[in-house]
C-alpha positions in Angstrom: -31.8 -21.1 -11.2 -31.3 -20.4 -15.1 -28.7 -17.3 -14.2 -26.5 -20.3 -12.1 -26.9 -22.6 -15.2 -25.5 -20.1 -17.4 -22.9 -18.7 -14.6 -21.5 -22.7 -14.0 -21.6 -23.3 -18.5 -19.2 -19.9 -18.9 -16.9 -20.9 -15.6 -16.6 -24.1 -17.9 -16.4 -22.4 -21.2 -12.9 -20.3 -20.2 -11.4 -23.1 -18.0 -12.1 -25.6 -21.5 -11.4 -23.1 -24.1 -9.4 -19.6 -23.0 -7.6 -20.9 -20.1 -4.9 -22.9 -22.2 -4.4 -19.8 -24.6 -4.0 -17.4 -21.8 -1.9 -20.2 -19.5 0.4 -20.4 -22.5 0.8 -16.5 -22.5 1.2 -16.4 -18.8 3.8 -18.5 -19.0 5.6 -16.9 -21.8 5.7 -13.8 -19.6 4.1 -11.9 -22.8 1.2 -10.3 -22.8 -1.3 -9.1 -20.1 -1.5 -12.3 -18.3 0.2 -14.1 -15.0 -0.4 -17.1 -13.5 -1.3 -18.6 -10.4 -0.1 -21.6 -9.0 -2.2 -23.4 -6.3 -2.8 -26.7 -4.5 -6.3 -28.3 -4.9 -8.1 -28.0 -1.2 -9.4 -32.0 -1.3 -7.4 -33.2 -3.9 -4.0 -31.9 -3.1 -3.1 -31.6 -6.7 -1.8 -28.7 -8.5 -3.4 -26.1 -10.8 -2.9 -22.8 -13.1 -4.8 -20.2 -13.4 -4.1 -17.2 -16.0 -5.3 -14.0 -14.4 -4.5 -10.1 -15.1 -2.8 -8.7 -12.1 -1.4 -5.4 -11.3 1.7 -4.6 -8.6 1.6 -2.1 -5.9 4.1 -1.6 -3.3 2.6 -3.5 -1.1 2.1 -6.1 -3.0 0.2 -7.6 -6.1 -3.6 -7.0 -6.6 -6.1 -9.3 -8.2 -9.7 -8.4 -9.4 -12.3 -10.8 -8.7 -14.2 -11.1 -11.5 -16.2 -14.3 -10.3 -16.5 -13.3 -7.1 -14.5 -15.4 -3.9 -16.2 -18.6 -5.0 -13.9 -19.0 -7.3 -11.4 -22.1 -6.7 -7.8 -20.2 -7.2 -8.8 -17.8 -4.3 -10.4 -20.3 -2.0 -7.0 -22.7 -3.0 -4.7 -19.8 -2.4 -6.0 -18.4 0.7 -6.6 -21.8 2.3 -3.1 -23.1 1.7 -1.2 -20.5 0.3 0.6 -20.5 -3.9 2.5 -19.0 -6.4 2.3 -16.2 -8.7 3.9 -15.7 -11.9 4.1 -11.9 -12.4 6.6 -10.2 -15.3 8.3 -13.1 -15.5 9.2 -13.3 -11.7 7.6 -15.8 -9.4 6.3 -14.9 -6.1 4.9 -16.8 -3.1 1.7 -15.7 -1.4 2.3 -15.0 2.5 -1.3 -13.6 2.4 -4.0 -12.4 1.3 -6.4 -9.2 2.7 -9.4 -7.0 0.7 -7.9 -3.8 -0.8 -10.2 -1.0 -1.8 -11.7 -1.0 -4.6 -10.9 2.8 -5.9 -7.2 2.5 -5.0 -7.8 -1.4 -6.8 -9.1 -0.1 -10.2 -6.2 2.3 -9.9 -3.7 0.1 -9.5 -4.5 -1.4 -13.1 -3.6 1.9 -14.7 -5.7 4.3 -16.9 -7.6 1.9 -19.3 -8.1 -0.7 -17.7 -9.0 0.9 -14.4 -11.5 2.7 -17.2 -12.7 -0.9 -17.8 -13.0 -1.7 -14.7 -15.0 1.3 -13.5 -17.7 1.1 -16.1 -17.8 -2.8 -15.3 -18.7 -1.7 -11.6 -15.8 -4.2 -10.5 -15.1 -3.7 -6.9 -13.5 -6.7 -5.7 -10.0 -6.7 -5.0 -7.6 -8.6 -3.1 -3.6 -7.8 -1.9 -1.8 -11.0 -2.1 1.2 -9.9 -0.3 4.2 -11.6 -2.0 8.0 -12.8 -1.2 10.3 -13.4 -4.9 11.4 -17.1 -4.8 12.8 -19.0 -7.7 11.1 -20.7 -10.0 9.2 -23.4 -8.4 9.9 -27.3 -9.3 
């Protein structure tokens, strides 16, 4: 009960406090970060998230950190979004799991380093198309 208290209190702490730095970097196109443009599921509006994403040929791979509980993954694989990655914008066409060893990899040395040693296992391919920049 406490550990979902203290998991629901952080969630709130980034999106309050570190999600409008990191949006503004994301944004910017400087710095690790990219964002992710989605659609509400029940209230149809639009939101941001900044996340750290990596590119494969395939297509581009997010880390779950949360878990798939989170609301830009249920938003994004329930009605699709955009992705801000390197200062080119993407549309999702889907989503599938990717493995996590070719997942941490796809991060490069460090941070699939971090990753390892954070036991992250996680990952998702959002397979992309370019677009222009969304209105």
């Amino acid at each position: 009960m406490a550990q979902g208290r203290i998991r629901r209190w952080w969630l709130g702490f980034i999106q309050r406090r570190l999600n409008p730095t990191t949006l503004a970097a994301a944004r910017s196109g400087r710095g690790p970060f990219s964002l992710v443009r989605h659609r509400g599921r029940k209230s149809g509006r639009i939101y941001e998230a900044p996340l750290v994403l990596a590119q494969v040929p395939e297509g581009i791979i997010a880390e779950l950190t949360y878990g798939p509980e989170v609301n830009w993954y249920r938003n994004v694989v329930a009605g699709g979004g955009e992705v801000l990655h390197r200062g080119q914008w993407y549309r999702v066409t889907a989503v599938e799991p990717f493995p996590a060893d070719r997942g941490r990899r796809a991060f490069g040395p460090f941070r699939s380093l971090i990753l390892t040693l954070l036991r992250r296992h996680d990952f998702r391919l959002l397979k992309v198309e370019a677009i222009d920049p969304p209105t």
